[in-house]
KEROBA-337799 format. One record per residue (C-alpha): residue number from 1; residue in one letter; chain; y, z, x. Coordinates in steps of 0.02 Angstrom, whole numbers, plus 50000, padded with zeros to 5 digits. Layout:
REM KEROBA-337799
NUM;A;A;Y;Z;X;
...
***
This chain:
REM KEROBA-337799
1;X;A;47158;51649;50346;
2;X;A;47326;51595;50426;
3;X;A;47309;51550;50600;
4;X;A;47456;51507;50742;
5;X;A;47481;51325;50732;
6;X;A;47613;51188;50794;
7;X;A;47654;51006;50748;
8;X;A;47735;50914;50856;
9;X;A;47792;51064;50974;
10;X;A;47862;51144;50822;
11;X;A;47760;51321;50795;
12;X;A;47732;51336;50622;
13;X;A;47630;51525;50577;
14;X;A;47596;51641;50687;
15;X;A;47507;51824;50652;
16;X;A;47460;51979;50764;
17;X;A;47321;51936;50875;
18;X;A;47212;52022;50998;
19;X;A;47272;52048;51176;
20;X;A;47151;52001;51310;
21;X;A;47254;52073;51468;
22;X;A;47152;52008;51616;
23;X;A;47176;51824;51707;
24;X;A;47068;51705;51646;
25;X;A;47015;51552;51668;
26;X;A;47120;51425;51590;
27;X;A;46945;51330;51536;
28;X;A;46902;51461;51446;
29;X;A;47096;51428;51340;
30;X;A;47009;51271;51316;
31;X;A;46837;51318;51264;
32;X;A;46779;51243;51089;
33;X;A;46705;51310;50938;
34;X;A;46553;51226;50840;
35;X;A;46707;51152;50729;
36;X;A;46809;51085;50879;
37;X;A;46941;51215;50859;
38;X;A;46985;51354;50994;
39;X;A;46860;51507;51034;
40;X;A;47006;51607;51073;
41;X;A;47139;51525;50933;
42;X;A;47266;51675;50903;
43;X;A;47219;51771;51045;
44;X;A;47342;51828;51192;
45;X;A;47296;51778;51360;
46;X;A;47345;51792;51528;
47;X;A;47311;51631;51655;
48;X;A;47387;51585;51809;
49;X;A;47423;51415;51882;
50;X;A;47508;51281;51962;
51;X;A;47643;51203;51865;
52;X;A;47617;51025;51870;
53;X;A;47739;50967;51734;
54;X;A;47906;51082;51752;
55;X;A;48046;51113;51616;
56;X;A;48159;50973;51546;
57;X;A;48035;50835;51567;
58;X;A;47950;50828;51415;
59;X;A;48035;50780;51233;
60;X;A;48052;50956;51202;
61;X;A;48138;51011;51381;
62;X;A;48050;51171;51370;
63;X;A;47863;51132;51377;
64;X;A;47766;51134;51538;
65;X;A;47606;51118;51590;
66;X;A;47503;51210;51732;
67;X;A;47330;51205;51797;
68;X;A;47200;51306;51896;
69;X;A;47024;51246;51966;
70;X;A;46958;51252;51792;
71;X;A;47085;51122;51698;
72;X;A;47268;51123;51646;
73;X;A;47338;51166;51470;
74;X;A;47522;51155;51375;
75;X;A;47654;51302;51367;
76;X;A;47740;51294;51204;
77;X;A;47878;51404;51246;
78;X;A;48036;51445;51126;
79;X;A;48210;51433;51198;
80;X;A;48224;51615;51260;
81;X;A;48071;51621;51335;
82;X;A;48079;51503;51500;
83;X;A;48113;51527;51650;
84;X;A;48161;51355;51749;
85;X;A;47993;51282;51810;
86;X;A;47961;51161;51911;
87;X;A;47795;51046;51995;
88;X;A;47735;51197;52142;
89;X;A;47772;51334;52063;
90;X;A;47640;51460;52045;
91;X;A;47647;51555;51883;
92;X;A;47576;51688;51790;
93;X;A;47568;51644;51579;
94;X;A;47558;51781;51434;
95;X;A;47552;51688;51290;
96;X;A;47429;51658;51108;
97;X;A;47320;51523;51091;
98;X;A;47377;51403;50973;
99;X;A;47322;51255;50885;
100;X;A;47373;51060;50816;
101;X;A;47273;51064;50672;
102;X;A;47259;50865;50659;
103;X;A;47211;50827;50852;
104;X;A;47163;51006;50881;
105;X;A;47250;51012;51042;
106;X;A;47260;51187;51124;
107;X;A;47419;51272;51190;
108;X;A;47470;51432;51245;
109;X;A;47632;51511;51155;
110;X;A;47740;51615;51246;
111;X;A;47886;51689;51134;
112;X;A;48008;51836;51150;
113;X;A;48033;51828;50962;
114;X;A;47857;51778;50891;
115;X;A;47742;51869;51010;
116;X;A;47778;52035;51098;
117;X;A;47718;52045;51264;
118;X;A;47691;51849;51306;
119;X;A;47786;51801;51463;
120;X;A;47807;51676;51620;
121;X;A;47832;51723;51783;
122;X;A;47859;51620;51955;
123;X;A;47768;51708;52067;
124;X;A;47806;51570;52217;
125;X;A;47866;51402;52218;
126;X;A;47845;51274;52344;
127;X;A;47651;51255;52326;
128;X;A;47546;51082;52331;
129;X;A;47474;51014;52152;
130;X;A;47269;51040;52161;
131;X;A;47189;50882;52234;
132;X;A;47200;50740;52099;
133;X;A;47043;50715;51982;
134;X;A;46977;50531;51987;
135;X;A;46969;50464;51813;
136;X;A;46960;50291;51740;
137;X;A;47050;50224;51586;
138;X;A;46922;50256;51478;
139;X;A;46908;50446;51518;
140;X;A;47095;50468;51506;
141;X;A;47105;50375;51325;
142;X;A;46961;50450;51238;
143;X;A;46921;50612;51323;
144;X;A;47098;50634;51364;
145;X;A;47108;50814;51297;
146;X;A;46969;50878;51407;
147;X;A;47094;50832;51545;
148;X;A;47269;50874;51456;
149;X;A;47374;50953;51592;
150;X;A;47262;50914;51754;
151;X;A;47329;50814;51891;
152;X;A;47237;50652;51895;
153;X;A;47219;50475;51996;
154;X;A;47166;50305;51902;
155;X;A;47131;50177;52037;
156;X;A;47127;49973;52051;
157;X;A;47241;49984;51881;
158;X;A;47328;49788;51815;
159;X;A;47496;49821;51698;
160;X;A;47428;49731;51515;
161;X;A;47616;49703;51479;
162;X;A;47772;49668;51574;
163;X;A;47815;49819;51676;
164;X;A;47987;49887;51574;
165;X;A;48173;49851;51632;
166;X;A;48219;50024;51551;
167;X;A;48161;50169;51444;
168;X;A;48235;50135;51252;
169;X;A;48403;50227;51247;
170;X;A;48366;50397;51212;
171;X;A;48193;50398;51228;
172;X;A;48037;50383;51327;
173;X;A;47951;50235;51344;
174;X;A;47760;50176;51382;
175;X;A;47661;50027;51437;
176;X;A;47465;50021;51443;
177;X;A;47371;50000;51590;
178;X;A;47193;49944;51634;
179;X;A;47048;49947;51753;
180;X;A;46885;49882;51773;
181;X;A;46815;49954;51603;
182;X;A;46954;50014;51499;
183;X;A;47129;50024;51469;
184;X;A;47255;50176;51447;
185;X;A;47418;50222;51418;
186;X;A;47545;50250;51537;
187;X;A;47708;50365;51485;
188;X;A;47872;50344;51558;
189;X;A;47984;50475;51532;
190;X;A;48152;50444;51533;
191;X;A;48205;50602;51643;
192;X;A;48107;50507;51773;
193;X;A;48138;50351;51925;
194;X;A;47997;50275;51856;
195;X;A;48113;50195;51692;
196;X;A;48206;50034;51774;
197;X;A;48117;50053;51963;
198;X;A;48011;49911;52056;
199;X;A;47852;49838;51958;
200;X;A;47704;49887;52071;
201;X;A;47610;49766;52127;
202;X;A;47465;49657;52040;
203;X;A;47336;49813;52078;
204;X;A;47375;49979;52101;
205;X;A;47345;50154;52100;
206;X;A;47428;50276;51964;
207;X;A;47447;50472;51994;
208;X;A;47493;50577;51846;
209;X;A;47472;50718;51714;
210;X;A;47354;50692;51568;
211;X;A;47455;50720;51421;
212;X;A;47484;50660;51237;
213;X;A;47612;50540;51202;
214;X;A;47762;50614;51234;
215;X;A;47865;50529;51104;
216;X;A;47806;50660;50961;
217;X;A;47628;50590;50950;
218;X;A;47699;50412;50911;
219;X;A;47541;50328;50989;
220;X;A;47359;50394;50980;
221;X;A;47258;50475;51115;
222;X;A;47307;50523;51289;
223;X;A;47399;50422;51441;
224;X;A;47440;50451;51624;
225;X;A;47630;50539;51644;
226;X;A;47688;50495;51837;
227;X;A;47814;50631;51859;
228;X;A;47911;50490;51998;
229;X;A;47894;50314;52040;
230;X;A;47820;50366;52207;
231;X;A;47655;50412;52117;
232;X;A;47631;50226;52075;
233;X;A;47565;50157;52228;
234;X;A;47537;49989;52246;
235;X;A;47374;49908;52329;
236;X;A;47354;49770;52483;
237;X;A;47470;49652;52546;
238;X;A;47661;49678;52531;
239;X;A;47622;49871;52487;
240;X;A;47718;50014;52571;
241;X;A;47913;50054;52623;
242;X;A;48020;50015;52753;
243;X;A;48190;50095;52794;
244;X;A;48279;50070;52957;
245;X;A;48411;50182;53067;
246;X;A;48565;50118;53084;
247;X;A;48604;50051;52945;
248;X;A;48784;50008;53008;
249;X;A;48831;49930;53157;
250;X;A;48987;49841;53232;
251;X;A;49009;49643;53261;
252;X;A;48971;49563;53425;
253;X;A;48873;49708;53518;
254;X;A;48723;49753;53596;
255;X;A;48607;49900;53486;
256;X;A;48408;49956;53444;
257;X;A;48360;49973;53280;
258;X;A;48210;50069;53226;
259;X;A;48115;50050;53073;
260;X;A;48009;50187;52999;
261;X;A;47866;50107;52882;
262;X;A;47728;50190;52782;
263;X;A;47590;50123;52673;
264;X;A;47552;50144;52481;
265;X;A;47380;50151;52397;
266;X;A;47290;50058;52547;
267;X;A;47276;50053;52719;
268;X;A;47400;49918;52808;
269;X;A;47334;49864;52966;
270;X;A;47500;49723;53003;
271;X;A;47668;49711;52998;
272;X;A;47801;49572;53040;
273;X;A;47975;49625;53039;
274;X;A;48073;49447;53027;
275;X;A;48264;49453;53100;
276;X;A;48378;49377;53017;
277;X;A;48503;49230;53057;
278;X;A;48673;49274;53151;
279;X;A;48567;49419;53256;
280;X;A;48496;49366;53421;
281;X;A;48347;49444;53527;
282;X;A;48237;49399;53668;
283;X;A;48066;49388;53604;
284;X;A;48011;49501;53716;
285;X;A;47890;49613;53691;
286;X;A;47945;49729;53816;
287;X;A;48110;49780;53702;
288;X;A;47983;49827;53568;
289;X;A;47879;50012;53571;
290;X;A;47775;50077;53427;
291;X;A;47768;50258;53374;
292;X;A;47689;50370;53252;
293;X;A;47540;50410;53185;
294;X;A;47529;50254;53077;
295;X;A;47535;50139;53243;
296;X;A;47406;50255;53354;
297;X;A;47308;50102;53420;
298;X;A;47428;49952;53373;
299;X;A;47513;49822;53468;
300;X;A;47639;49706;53446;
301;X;A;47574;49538;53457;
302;X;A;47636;49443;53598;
303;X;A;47603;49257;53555;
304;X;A;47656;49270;53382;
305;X;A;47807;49363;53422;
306;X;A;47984;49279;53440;
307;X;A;48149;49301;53431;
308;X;A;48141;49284;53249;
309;X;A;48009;49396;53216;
310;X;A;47904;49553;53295;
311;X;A;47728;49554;53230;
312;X;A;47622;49704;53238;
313;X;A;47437;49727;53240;
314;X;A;47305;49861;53227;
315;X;A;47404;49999;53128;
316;X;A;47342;50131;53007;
317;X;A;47496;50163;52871;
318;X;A;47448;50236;52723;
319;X;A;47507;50363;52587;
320;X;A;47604;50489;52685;
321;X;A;47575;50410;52876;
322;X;A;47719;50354;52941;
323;X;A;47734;50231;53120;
324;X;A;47906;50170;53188;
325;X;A;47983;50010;53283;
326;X;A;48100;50001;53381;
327;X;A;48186;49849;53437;
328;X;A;48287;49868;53602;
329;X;A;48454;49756;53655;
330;X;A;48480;49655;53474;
331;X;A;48640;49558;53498;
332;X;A;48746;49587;53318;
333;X;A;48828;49449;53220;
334;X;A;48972;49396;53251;
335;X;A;49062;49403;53084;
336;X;A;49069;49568;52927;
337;X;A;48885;49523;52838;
338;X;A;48739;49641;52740;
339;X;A;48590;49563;52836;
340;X;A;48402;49615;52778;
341;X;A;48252;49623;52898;
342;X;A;48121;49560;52776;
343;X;A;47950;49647;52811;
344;X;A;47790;49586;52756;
345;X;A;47625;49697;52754;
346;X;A;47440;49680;52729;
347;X;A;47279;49670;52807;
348;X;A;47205;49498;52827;
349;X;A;47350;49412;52763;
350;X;A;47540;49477;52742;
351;X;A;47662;49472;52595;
352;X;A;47843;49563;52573;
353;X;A;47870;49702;52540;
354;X;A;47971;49741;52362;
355;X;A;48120;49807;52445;
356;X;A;48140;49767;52648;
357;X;A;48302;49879;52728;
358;X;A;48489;49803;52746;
359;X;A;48597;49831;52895;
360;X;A;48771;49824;52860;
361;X;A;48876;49733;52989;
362;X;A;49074;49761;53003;
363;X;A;49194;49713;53103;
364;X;A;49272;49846;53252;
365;X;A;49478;49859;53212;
366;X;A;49570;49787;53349;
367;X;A;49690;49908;53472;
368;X;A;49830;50001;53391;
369;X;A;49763;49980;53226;
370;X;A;49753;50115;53100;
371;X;A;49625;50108;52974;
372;X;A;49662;50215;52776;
373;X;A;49495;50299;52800;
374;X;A;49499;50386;52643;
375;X;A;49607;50404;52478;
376;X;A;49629;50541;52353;
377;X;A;49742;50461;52230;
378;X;A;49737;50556;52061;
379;X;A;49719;50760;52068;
380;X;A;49664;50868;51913;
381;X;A;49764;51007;51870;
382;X;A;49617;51103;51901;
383;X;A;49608;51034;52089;
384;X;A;49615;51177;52215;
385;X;A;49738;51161;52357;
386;X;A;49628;51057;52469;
387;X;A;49582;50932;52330;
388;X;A;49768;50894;52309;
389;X;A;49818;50711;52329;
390;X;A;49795;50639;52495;
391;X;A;49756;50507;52616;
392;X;A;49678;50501;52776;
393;X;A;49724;50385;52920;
394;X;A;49596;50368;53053;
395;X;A;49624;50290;53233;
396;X;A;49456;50197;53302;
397;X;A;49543;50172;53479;
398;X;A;49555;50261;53627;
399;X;A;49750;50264;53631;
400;X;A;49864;50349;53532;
401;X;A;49971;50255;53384;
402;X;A;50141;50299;53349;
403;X;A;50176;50323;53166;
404;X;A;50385;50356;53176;
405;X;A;50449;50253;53041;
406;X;A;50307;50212;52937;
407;X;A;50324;50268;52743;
408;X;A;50213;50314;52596;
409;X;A;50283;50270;52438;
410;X;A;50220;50270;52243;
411;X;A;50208;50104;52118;
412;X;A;50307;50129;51981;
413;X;A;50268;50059;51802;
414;X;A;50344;49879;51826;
415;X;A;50225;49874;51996;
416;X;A;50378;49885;52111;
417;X;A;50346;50000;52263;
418;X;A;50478;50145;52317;
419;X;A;50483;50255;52214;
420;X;A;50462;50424;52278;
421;X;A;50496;50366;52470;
422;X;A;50435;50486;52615;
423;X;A;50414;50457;52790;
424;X;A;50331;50516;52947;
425;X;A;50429;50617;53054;
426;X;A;50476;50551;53237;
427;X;A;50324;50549;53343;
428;X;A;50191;50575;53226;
***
């Protein structure tokens, strides 16, 4: 007997089956024959879940993949059928259970033109993905399909390989991972940040969707899909983020920066924040106050603070807790220069961080001097009034500037300026 099948995403037969119109559980989608195959292969269900893998991620742009309590499965959906989907939403699946005949993966159809009735509905959006599964390599490799669709966590995991500059033009890419017992695969899809982005550090922690290789099946058994580089958190010293506000100040004057840190896959107890040449600061620990739940407890360490660095002790950053700095009456360089505050994290001993915040540093215009803030040079004909071309002149002093006799003027071909001479009016 014929039964609905699909290879590679493709659906191949498909024949009236039996509608089942109550929610169920998306194990029992999963549930196994004797023979390995689906108990309900052709059948129409109805599941609800949380999408955790949305539309136009996966090679096909159209697939998706959602979970309940009970596990996570595929949507094979045709191009009519989908709705936009994204990680959060909750939705509600009519679709027939189909089969890959040579991995005997299950998936639920949904098509307008192949089977009456199957649908998929957002019902909200916005909503957390379930809490992640712990797994090790070894489960995700060779029992990946037990786990295809859930949301998952594989902890203390080395990169085998180097981590990649890029995703292959085109296409997705993949590296292969390992932990204490095993080793996995690890898909990058190219519609991600994680293609091109910081390697993590020597240990880490990896969050992601079980799923098949996405490049049509090119590699055996299951890997990890991290939907962003942020769910590739990096373990122990020189772990975490730092950003800082402002990130533009003016030569030769007196500000407070703060600094907003937060921790990765491990708690980060100390921080030094090192200022760089050209600024100058007091040492003092009194122009320094700690906020945040990350810093509930911590200090800044008066003996091994300077005026080249501010040293922080007894915090609690982590994934998703946050603590800020802020250093009081910094003196600004004297001269136009992008200056980094290199921060270093850890516990018992520090390290930097991959990517420690710039300030920008620019010079103030002198009185009576009128800065081109802004230049529209070539419209479109399909440019709406405002978008016509333009220029904006902006005055950073107090006092007004007299304009009467200044001109705007094109470059012709040869590079010679006046063609097309106009200028502003008397007391402009």
């Amino acid at each position: 007997m014929s039964r609905g099948v699909f290879l590679a995403g493709v659906l191949v037969v498909l024949l009236t089956a039996t509608l089942r119109a109550d929610v169920i559980p998306i194990a029992d989608v999963n549930a196994d024959d004797v023979d390995g195959f689906p108990v309900l292969w052709d059948e129409i269900v109805t599941i609800r879940g949380v999408a955790t893998v949305g539309t136009g991620l996966l090679d096909s742009a159209n697939d998706i993949y959602i979970q309940d309590s009970t596990g996570g499965v595929n949507i094979v959906q045709d191009g009519m059928a989908s709705p936009g989907v994204s990680p959060g939403d909750s939705v509600l699946v009519t679709g027939q259970v189909v089969v890959q005949t040579a991995s005997k993966r299950t998936a639920v159809f949904v098509s307008t033109m192949f089977v009456p009735g199957s649908s998929i509905s957002v019902l909200n959006s916005g909503n957390a993905l379930p809490d992640p599964i712990e797994l090790d390599c070894r489960d995700v490799y060779v029992n990946g399909e037990d786990w295809e669709g859930s949301y998952v966590v594989v902890r203390n995991a080395s990169l085998l390989y180097n981590w990649p500059a890029s995703c292959p033009q085109n296409n997705d890419g993949a590296t292969q991972i390992a932990d204490a017992d095993s080793l996995c695969w690890l898909w990058l899809d190219r519609d991600t940040d994680v293609c091109g982005s910081d390697e993590p550090l020597e240990s880490f922690d990896v969050y992601g969707i079980v799923v098949p290789d996405p490049r049509s099946n090119w590699q055996p058994g299951h890997g990890v899909l991290p939907v962003a580089r942020s769910w590739i958190l990096s373990l122990g010293p020189g772990s975490g983020a730092a950003a800082v506000e402002p990130d533009r100040v003016y030569t030769n004057e007196i500000t407070a920066l703060e600094f907003e840190l937060e921790g990765e896959g491990s708690v980060l107890t100390e921080v030094e924040i090192a200022i760089p040449a050209g600024w100058s600061w007091s040492g003092d620990v009194s122009d320094v106050s700690l906020s945040g739940d990350g810093f509930i407890g911590a200090s800044v360490v008066a003996d091994s603070t300077s005026s080249s660095r501010v040293v922080v002790t007894g915090a609690s950053l982590e994934r998703g807790v946050t603590g800020f700095v802020t250093v009081s009456d910094l003196g600004t360089p004297a001269s136009s220069v992008s200056s980094v505050f290199v921060v270093a994290t850890g516990t018992d001993s520090l390290a930097e961080i991959a990517a420690s915040p710039t300030v920008e540093v620019g010079a103030s215009a002198d009185a009576g001097v009128v800065l081109l803030n802004e230049l529209y040079a070539v419209s479109k004909s399909s440019d709406s009034r405002d978008r016509a071309e333009f220029i904006e002149l902006y005055n950073p002093g107090a006092s007004s500037v007299d304009l009467t006799g200044w001109v705007l003027t094109d470059v012709d071909d040869s590079g010679e300026c006046g063609a097309n001479l106009w200028e502003f009016p008397v007391g402009s």
